[in-house]
C-alpha positions in Angstrom: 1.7 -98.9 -134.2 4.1 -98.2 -137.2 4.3 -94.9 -138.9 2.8 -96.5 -142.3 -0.3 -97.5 -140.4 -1.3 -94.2 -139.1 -3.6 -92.2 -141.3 -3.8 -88.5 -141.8 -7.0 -86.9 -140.3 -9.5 -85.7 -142.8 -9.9 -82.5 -143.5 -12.9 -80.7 -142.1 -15.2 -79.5 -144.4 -16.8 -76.2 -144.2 -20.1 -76.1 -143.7 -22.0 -73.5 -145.8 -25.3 -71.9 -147.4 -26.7 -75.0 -149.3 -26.3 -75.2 -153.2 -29.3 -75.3 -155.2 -30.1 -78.9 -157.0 -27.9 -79.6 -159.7 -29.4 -78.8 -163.2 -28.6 -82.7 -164.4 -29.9 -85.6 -162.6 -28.4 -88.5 -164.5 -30.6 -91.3 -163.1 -33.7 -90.1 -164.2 -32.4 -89.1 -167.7 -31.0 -92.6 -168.0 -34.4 -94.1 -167.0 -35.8 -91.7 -169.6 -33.4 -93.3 -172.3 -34.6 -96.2 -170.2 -37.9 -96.3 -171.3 -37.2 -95.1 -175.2 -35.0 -98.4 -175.9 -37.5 -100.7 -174.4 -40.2 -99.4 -176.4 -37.8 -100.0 -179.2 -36.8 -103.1 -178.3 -40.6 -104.4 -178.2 -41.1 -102.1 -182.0 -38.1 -103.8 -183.9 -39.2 -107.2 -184.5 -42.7 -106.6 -185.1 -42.1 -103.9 -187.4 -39.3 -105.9 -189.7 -37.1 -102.9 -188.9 -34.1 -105.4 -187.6 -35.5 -109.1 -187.2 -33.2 -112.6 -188.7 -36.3 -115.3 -189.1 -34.1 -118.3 -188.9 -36.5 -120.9 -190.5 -37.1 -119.0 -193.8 -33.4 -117.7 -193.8 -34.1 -114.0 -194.0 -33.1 -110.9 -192.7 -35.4 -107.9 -192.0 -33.7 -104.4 -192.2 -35.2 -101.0 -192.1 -38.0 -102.8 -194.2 -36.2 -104.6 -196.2 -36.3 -108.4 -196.8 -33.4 -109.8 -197.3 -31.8 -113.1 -198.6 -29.0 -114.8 -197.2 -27.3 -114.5 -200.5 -27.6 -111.0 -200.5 -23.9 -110.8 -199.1 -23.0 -106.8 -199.8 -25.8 -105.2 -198.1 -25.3 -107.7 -194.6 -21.7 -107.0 -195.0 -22.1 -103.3 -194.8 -25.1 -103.5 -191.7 -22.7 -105.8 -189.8 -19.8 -103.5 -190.3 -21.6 -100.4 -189.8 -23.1 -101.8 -186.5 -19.9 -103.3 -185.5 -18.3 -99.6 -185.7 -20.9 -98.0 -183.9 -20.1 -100.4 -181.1 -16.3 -99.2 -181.5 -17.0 -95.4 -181.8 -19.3 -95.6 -178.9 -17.0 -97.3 -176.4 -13.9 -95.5 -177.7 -15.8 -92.0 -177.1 -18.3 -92.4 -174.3 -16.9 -95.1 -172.5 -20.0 -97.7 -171.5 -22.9 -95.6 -172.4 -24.6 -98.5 -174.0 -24.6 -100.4 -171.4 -25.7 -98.0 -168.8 -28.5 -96.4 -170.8 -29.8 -98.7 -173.8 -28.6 -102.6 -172.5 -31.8 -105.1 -172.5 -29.8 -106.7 -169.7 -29.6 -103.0 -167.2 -32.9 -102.0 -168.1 -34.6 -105.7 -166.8 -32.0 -105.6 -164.0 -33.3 -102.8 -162.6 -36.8 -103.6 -163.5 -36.4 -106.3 -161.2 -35.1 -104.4 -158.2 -37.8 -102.1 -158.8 -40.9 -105.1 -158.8 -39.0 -106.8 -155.5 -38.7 -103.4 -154.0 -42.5 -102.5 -154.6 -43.7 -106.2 -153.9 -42.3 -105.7 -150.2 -44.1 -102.3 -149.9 -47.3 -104.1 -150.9 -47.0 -106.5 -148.4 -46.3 -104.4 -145.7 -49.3 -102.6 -146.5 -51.2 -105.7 -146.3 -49.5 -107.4 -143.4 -47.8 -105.2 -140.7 -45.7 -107.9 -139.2 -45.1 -111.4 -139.3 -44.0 -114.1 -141.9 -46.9 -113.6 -144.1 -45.8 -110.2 -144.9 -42.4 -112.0 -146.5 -44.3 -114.4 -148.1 -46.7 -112.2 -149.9 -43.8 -109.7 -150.5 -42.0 -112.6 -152.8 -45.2 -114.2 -154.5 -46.0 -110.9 -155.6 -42.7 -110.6 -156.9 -42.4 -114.0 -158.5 -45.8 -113.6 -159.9 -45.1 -110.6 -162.1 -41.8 -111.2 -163.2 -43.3 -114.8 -164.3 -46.0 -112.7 -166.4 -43.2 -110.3 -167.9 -40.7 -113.3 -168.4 -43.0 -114.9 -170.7 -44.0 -111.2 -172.6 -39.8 -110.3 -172.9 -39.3 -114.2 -174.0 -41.7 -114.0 -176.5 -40.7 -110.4 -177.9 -36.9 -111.7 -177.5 -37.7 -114.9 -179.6 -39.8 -112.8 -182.3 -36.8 -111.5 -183.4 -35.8 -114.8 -184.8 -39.4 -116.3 -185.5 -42.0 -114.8 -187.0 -44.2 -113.5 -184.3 -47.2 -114.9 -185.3 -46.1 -118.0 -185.7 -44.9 -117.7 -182.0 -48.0 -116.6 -180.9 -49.9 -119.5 -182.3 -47.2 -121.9 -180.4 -48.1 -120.1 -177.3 -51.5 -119.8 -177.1 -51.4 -123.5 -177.9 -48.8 -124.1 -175.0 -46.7 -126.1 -177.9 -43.7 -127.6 -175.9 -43.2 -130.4 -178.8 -42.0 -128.4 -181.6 -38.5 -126.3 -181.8 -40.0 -123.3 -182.3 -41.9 -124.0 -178.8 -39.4 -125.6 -176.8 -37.1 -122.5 -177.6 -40.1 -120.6 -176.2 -40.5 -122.0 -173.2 -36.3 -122.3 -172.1 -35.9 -118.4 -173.2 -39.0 -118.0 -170.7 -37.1 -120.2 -168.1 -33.8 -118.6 -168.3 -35.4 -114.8 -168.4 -37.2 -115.7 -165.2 -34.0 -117.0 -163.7 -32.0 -114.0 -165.2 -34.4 -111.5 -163.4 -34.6 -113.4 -160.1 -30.7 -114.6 -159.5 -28.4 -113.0 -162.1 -29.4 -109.4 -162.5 -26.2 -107.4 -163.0 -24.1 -110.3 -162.0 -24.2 -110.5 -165.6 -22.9 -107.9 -166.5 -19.5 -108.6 -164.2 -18.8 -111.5 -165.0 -20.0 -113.3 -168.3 -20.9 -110.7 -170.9 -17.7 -109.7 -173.3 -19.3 -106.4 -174.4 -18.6 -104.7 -171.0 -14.8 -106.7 -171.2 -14.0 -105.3 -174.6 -15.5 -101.7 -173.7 -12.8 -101.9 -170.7 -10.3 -102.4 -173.2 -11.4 -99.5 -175.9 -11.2 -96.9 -173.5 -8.5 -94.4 -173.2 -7.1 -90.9 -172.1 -9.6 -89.4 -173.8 -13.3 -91.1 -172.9 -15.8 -89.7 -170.8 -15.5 -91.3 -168.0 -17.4 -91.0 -164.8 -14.1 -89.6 -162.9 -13.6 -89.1 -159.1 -11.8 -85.3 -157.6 -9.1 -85.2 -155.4 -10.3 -86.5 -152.5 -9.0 -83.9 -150.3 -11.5 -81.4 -150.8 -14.7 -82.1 -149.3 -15.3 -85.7 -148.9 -16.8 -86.1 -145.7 -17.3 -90.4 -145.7 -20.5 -90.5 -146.0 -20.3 -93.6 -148.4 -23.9 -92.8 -150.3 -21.8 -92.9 -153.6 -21.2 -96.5 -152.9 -24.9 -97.4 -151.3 -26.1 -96.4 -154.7 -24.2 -98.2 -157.2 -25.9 -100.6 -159.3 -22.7 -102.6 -160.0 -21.6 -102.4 -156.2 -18.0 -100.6 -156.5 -16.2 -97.6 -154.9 -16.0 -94.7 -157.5 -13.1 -93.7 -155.4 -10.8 -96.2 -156.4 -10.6 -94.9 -160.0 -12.8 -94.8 -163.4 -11.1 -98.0 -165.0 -12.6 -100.3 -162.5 -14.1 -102.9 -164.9 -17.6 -103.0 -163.2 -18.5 -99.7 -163.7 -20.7 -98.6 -165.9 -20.5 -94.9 -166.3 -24.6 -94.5 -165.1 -23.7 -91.4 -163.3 -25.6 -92.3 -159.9 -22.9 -92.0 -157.9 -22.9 -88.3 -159.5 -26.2 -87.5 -158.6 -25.5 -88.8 -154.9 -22.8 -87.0 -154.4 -24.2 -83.6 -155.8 -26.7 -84.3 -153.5 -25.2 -84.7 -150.1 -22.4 -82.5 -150.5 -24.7 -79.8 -152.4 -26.5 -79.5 -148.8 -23.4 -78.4 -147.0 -22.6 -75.7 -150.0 -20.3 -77.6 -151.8 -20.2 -78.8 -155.3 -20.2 -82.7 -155.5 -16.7 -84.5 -156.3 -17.6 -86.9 -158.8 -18.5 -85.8 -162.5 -18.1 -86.6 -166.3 -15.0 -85.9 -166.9 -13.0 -87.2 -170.8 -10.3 -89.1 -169.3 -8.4 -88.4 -166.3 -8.8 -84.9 -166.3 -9.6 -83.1 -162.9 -13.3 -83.2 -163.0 -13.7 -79.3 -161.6 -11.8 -78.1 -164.5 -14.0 -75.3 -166.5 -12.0 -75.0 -169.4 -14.0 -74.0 -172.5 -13.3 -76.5 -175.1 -13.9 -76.4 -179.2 -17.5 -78.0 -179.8 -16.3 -81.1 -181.7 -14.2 -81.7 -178.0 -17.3 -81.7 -176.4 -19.1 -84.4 -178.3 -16.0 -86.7 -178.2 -13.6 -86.0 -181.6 -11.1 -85.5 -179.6 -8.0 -87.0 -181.5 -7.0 -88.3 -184.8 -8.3 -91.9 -184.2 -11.7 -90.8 -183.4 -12.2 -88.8 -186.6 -10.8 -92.4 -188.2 -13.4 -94.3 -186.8 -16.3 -91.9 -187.9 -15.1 -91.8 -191.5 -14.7 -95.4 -191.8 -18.3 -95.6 -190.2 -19.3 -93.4 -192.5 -18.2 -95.0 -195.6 -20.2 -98.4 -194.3 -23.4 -96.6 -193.4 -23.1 -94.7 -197.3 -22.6 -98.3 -198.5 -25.2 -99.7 -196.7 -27.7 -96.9 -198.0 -26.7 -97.3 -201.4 -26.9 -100.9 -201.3 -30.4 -101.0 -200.0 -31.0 -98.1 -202.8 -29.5 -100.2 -205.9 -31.4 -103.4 -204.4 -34.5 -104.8 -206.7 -37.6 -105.7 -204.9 -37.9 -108.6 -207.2 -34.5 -111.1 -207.8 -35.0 -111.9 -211.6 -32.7 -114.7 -212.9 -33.0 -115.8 -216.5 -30.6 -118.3 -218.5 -31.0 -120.5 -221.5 -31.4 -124.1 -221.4 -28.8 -125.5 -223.4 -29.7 -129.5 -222.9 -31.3 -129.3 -226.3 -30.2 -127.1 -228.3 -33.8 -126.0 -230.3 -36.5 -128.0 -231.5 -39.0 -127.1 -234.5 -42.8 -127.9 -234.0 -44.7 -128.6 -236.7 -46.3 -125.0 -237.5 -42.8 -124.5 -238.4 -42.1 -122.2 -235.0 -38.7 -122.7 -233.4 -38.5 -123.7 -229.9 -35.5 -122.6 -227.5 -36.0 -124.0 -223.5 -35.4 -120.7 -221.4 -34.7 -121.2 -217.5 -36.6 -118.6 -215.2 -36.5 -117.7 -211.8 -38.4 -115.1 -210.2 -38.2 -114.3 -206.6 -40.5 -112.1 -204.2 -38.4 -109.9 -202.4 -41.1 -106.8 -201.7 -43.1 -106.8 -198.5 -46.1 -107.3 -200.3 -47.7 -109.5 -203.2 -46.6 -108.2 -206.4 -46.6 -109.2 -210.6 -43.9 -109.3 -212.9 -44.3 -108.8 -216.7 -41.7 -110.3 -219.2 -41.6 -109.6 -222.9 -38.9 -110.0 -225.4 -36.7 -107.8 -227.4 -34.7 -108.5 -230.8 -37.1 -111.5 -231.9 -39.8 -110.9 -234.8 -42.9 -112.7 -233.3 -41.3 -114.2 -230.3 -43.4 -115.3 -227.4 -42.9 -116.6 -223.6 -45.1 -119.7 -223.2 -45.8 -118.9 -219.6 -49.1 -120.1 -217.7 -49.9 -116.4 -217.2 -47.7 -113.1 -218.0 -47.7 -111.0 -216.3 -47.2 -113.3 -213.3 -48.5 -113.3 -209.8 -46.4 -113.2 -207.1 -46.9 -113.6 -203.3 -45.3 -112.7 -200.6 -41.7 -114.3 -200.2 -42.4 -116.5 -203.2 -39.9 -118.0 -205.7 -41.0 -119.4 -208.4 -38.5 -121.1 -210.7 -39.9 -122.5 -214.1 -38.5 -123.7 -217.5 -40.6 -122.0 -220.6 -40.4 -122.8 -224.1 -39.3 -119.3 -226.0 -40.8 -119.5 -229.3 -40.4 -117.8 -232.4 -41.2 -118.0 -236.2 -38.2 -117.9 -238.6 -38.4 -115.3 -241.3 -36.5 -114.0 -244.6 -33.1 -112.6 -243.0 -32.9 -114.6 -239.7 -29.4 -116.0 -238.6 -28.4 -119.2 -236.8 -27.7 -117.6 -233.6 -29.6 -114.3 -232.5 -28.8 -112.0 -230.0 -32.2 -111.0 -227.7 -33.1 -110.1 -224.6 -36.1 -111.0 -222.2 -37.1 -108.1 -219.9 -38.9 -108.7 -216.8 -40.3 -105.5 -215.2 -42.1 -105.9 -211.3 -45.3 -104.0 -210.3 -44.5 -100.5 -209.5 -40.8 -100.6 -211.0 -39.6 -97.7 -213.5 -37.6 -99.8 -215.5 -37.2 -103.4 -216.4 -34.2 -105.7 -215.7 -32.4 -107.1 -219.3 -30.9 -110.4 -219.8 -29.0 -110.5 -222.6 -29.8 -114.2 -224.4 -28.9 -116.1 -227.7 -31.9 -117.4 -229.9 -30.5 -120.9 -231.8 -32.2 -121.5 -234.9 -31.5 -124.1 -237.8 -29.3 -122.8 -240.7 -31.7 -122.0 -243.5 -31.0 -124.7 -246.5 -29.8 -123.0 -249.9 
């Protein structure tokens, strides 16, 4: 045997008085977390607080309902999300996808329901194939019952729910809205039988582009120098969601950062009276180090290009608030009708075609008054004033803008129409030019 293949002997670890538990057990604050995002996960589309109904081409947002052609406020929600992605891999390494991703929390769901359905059975059946059989119908049977509840919550985020409810209760598999339905059913079941966090490894860029944001300074989930007290016991590795060797280094593009292998090593190692080797550590450094660090170190602003990112965050969550703030629960568009110039009826009245478009934009039925300024007399010949308005309704409408000439009127006129919604302090102007015919001398 050459020299290179012969390993140096461990070194024997000390047994002493046992440790108390550590204070922090990071699995069940993560399932804790665990449970908060799913609840909001099954809150946000049923609540309009984040929802996109594609088939009436609006965009729910903290309450808001908004158009597609409302580009500023979407521009600042998608930037301000997309830096909150940034900031959060660049400071805490994969945190989202240990403790808030849809795809962990079903994972582990999953291993969970099989891991109960097996104890069932072998309560029911001591021995014997039935006991495996019963083990995986059980199983099968209640992830079929929660792939159809997580497809349906999944899909209301881009249909209105009760107009997915209707589809389902009416098993509608001719429609898009119900053949979408029934394949996000199909592939959650498959997801939650077969793929689990096999996902996670090897198709979903999120956890790819995490890899790549991290650097010297992230908390990591970082590994001590093995030569202290590792005695093999190998639970760190039994316990890992992802399958990997914490050992081999905190860049390993598998890992997650859940902080099991933490708790199982605190807990083995804790029993012989030593303090477990593998902690949160920001970056490489040794993991044992108790160095008191400035506050803002210990919540991740750590460098120059961290305080970056949270100002530039900053500025798109300002402009997304102020956006949202300057936005008018009614869109009011008015324009004159220039395809004939003015027309005089026979009371002598004037006639100027006004073009008017009034859109719904509150989350709730609403009216909208107009009135006119700067023109003696004048009067909106609408069917109704001021006029209803339901829910998500746009009513567009070309109205004859009447007015009587009198002693001192010019050709052209400057006015304005002023619409004001229900519940609005002040009115939105449109400044407009009334056409009359020159007065003969």
């Amino acid at each position: 045997m050459s020299t290179s293949e012969v390993q140096a002997p461990k070194p024997r670890v000390e047994r002493k008085a046992p440790l108390p538990p550590a204070e922090t057990m990071h699995r069940r604050t993560r399932k804790r977390f665990h449970l908060v995002f799913f609840l909001i996960f099954l809150v946000l589309p049923f609540s309009n607080l984040m929802r996109f109904d594609i088939p009436r081409q609006r965009f729910y947002l903290a309450g808001f309902e908004l158009w597609i052609s409302e580009f500023a406020i979407l521009f600042f929600a998608i930037m301000f999300l997309m830096f909150l992605v940034t900031a959060s891999a660049i400071l805490y390494g994969r945190i989202y996808c240990s403790y808030a991703c849809p795809q962990m929390i079903f994972s582990e769901w999953s291993q969970a329901m099989e891991a109960w359905g097996r104890s069932v059975s072998q309560k029911l059946f001591p021995k014997g194939t039935a006991r495996k059989v019963t083990g995986l119908a059980i199983f099968y049977a209640v992830l079929a019952i929660a792939s159809v509840f997580l497809a349906f919550v999944f899909t209301s985020y881009f249909v209105e729910p009760r107009d997915l409810l209707s589809r389902l209760l009416h098993l509608d598999l001719v429609t898009v809205g119900g053949i979408t339905g029934a394949s996000v059913t199909l592939l959650t079941f498959l997801d939650l039988v077969l793929v689990r966090q096999k996902f996670c490894t090897t198709v979903c860029p999120y956890g790819y582009l995490q890899g790549m944001l991290q650097d010297r300074h992230t908390l990591l989930v970082n590994y001590e120098d093995p030569d202290k007290a590792c005695i093999e016991c190998g639970k760190c590795v039994r316990v890992c969601e992802m399958g990997i060797d914490i050992r081999k280094g905190p860049y390993q593009i598998e890992c997650v950062h859940c902080g099991d292998c933490v708790d199982a090593c605190e807990d083995v190692l804790r029993r012989l009276g030593h303090p477990g080797l593998i902690q949160y550590a920001w970056g490489e450094a040794p993991a044992g180090t108790k160095v008191r660090e400035p506050w803002l170190h210990r919540i991740g602003l750590r460098d120059a290009k961290r305080w970056v990112i949270l100002l530039i965050m900053l500025f798109y969550l300002v402009g997304l608030g102020i956006a949202l703030s300057l936005r008018r629960p009614v869109l009011v568009y008015i324009a004159s009708d220039r395809s004939t110039l003015y027309t005089v009826q026979a009371d002598g009245k004037v006639v100027n075609r006004v073009r008017i478009k009034l859109a719904n934009r509150s989350p709730r039925a609403t009216t909208v008054r107009l009135w006119v300024d700067g023109l003696p007399g004048a009067e909106l010949a609408l069917p109704a004033n001021p006029v209803p308005l339901a829910l998500g309704e746009v009513l567009e409408q070309t109205v004859d803008l009447r007015a009587m000439p009198w002693a001192d009127a010019q050709d052209v006129t400057q006015i304005r129409i002023l619409a004001q919604a229900q519940g609005d302090r002040a009115p939105d102007a449109t400044e407009l030019t009334f056409l009359m015919p020159l007065p003969r001398k």
